[in-house]
N, C-alpha and C positions, 0 to 999 in steps of 0.2 A: 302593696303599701308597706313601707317600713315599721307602723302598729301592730298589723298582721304579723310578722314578722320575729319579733321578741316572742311572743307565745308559742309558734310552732315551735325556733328552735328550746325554748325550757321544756314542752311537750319530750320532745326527741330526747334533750339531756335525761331528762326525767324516767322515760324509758328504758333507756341502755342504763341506767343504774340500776332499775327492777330487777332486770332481767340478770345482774350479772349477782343477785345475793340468792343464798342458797340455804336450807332448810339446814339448821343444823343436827345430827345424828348424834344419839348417845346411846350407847347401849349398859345394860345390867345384865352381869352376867352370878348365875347361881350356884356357888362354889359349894362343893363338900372337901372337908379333912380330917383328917385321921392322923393322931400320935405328933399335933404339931406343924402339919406339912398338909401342903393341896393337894390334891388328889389329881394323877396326872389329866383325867377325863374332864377335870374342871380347865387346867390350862388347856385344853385341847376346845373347849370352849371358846376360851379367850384366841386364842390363836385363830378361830371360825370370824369371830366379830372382825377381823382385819380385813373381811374381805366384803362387809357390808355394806364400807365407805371408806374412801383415803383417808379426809379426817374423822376418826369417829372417835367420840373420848368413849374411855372404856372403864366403868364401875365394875368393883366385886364385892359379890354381898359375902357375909360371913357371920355363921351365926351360934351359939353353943354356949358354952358357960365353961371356969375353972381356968388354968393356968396354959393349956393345951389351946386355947381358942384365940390365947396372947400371941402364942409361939408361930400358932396357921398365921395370923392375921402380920407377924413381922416378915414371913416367910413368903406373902404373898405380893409385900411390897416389894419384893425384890426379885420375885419371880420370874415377872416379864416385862417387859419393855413398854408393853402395852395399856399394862393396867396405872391408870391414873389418880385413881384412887381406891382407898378399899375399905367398905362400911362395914362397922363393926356392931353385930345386934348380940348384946352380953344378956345373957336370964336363963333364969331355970328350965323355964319352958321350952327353951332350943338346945335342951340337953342331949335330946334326941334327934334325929329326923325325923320329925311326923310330920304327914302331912298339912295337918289343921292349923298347926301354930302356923309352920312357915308360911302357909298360901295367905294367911292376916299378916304376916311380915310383910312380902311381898307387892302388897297391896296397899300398905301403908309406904314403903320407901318409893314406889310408883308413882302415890300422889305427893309427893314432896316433889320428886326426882323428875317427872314427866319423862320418861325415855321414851325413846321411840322404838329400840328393841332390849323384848327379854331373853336371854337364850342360859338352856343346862345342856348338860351330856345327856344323853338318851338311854341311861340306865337306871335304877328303879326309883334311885332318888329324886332323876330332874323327871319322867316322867309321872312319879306318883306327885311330885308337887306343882308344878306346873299348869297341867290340865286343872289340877282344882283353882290355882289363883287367875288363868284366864278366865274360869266363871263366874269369880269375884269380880274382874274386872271388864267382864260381857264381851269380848273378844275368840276368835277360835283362832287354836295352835296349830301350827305345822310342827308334824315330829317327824323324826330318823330322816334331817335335810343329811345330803350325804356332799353338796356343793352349791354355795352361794354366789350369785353370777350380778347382785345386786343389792338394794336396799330394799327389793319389792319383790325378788326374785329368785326361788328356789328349786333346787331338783331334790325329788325324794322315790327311793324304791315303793314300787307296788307290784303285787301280784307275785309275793315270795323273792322278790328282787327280779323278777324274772324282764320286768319293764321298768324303765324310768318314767315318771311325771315329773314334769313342769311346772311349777305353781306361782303365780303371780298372787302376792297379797294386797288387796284392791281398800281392806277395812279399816278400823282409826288404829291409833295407837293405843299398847303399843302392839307392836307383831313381835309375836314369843313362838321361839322357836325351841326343837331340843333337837341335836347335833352329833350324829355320829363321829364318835372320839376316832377309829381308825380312817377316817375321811381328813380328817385335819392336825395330819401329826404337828408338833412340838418340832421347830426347826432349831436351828445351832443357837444358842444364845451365848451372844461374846460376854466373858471376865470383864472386859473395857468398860460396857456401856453399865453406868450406874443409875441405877432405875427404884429411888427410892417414893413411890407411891404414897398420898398423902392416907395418913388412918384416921379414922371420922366415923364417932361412934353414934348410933340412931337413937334420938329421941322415940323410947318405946313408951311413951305417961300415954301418950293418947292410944294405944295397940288398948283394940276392945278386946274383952274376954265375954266368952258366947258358950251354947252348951252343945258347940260345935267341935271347940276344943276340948270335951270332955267323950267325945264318941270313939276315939282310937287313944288306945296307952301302950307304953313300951316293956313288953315282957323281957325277954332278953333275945341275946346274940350270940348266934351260934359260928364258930367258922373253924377251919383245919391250922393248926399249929402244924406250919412247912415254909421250909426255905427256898425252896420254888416259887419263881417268879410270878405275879399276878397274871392271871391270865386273859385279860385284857391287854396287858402290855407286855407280853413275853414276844421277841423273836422269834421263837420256837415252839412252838404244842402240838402235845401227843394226845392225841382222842381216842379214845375206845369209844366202841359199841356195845348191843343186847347179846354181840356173839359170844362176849367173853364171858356170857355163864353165870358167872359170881363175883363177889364184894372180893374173894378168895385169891381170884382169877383176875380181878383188876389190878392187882398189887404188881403183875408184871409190868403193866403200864407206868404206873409210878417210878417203878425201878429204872425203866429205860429212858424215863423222863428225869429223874435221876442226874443219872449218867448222860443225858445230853445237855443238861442244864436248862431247861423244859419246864412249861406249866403243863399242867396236867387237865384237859377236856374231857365230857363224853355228852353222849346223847341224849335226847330225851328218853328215847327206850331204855336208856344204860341208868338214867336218872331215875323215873318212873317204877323199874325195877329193885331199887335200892342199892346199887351198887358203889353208888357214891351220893355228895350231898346235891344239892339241885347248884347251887352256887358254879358245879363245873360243868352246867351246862352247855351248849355251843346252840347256837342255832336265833330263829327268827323270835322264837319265846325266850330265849336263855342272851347269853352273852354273844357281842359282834363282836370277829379277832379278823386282823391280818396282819399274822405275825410273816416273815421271810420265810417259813417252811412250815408248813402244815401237815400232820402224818394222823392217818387214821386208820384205826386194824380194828377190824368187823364192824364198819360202819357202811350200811347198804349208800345213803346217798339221799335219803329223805330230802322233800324242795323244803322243808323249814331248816334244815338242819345246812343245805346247800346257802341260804341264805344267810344265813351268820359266818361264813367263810370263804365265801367264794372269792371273795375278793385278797386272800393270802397270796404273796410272790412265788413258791411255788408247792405244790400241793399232791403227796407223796401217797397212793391209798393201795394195802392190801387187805384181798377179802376172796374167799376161793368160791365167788360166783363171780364168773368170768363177766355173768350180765346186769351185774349189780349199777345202779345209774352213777356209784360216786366215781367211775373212772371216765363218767363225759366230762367232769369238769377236772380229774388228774389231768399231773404231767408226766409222772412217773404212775404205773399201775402195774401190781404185785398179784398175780395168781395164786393164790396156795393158802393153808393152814396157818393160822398166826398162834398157834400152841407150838407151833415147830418154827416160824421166823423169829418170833420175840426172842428166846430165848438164845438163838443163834448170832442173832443182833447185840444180845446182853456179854455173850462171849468172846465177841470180836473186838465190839467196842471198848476202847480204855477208859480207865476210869477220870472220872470230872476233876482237873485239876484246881 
């Protein structure tokens, strides 16, 4: 009957329109800077959310105090392509990184913002803040995602990298993630495209003050006055081990690292023992690198320390036990005395122009 008729087809229209709207995705991403400028681990962040969703609008929080936090926050408008806007939280109390202020930051731009993802870099800033503002906000994190295959969908190392896991995130929003910075380099960003991001400073009147934010304070900060590259983001690092003895003994390291134009690594045993600060660390506890060449002299091969490198393009180790496990995962593997190569290496090679 033609009565019948009008209703099924508005039914059917009605249908095919549902079905064709789509949740929209936004992500916030949790930026650190230094000296005016982002930190590259935070774009390598941003570069991660691209692969969330085609359309995903892409926030970056920013947060600190003084003339420096002006400078990150113009610099971040222009940084990437990606980022659409960039919230500005100015106060005293993000003079620092601590955790307690930020994770109330977090929480607070969350509920205004509703995103559906949070994501930092997976070093100690995004995960010591992170895990605390997903418990504010009753959700569990996925950390060290090393590849995003979705909105709901991640791979992350386990078992010293030795395996991948899978993880589908099944819970509400949002899903906070922290992101391996050598998983998601920084690709070529063109002069051409002008990517001026809007700056939009957060309403902090309502940010509670609790006697949460009184349980961690900022003593200071310590780190190495050196012109070697970060080493996180170095092409190149030279790692030592426990073999080299002394604080004395590590300074050939430096040298040759030097002369290669090289950050400079070592181990947990090399760390543990004092021979350098913990900051050059390598490994599953320390810092994740994959820089294009990787070189280690008396480093046995430890699975933590395998773990923060293994994934370098190619990976260069001398150490005079033939059965030492770092040359299952070399490409090049050096038999012998590194008191007699280092320095043969320091004499060959030219100097860094």
């Amino acid at each position: 009957m033609r009565i019948g008729a009008a209703p099924r087809a508005f039914r059917n229209r009605w249908y095919a329109t549902r079905v064709t709207c789509c949740r929209c995705l936004s992500t916030l991403v949790l930026a650190e800077h230094e000296g005016g400028s982002i930190k590259a681990s935070s774009l390598s962040a941003v570069e991660a959310a691209k692969f969330v969703a085609k359309h995903n609008s892409v926030s970056l929080l920013l947060a600190g105090s003084g003339p420096s936090l002006k400078q990150a926050a113009a610099h971040a408008a222009s940084s990437h392509p990606s980022i659409s806007q960039v919230l500005l939280a100015e106060s005293d109390q993000f003079a620092y990184p601590l955790a307690e202020p930020w994770a109330k930051l977090v929480h607070l731009v969350q509920q205004k913002g509703s995103y559906s993802h949070i994501i930092a870099g997976s070093g100690s800033f995004g995960k010591n803040v992170l895990s605390r503002a997903a418990a504010l906000l009753d959700v569990s994190p996925i950390t060290d995602v090393i590849e995003i295959s979705g909105s709901n969908l991640f791979v992350r190392p386990i078992y010293a990298g030795n395996a991948l896991s899978t993880v589908r995130y099944t819970g509400s929003d949002p899903c906070m993630l922290t992101i391996r910075s050598t998983s998601f380099p920084l690709g070529a960003v063109s002069d051409s495209v002008s990517n001026d991001a809007l700056i939009e400073k957060v309403d902090l009147s309502t940010l509670s003050e609790d006697d949460s934010l009184g349980k961690s304070r900022y003593i200071s900060l310590s780190s190495q006055d050196t012109e070697l590259p970060d080493l996180g983001n170095a092409r190149i690092v030279v790692t030592g081990g426990r073999a080299l003895k002394s604080a004395e003994n590590f300074k050939m390291i430096e040298k040759l690292a030097e002369k290669l134009g090289a950050a400079v690594g070592a181990t947990r045993a090399a760390v543990d023992a004092g021979f350098v600060p913990n900051e050059l660390q390598v490994g599953q506890t320390g810092k994740i690198v994959a820089p294009e060449l990787y070189m280690a002299f008396g480093v046995s091969g430890a699975i933590q320390h395998i773990a923060g490198m293994r994934d370098s393009k190619v990976i260069v180790a001398v150490n005079k036990d033939a059965d030492a496990p770092i040359f299952q995962v070399a490409d090049y593997g050096l038999v012998g005395d590194l008191f007699e190569i280092i320095p043969e290496l320091l004499e060959k090679l030219p100097e860094k122009k």
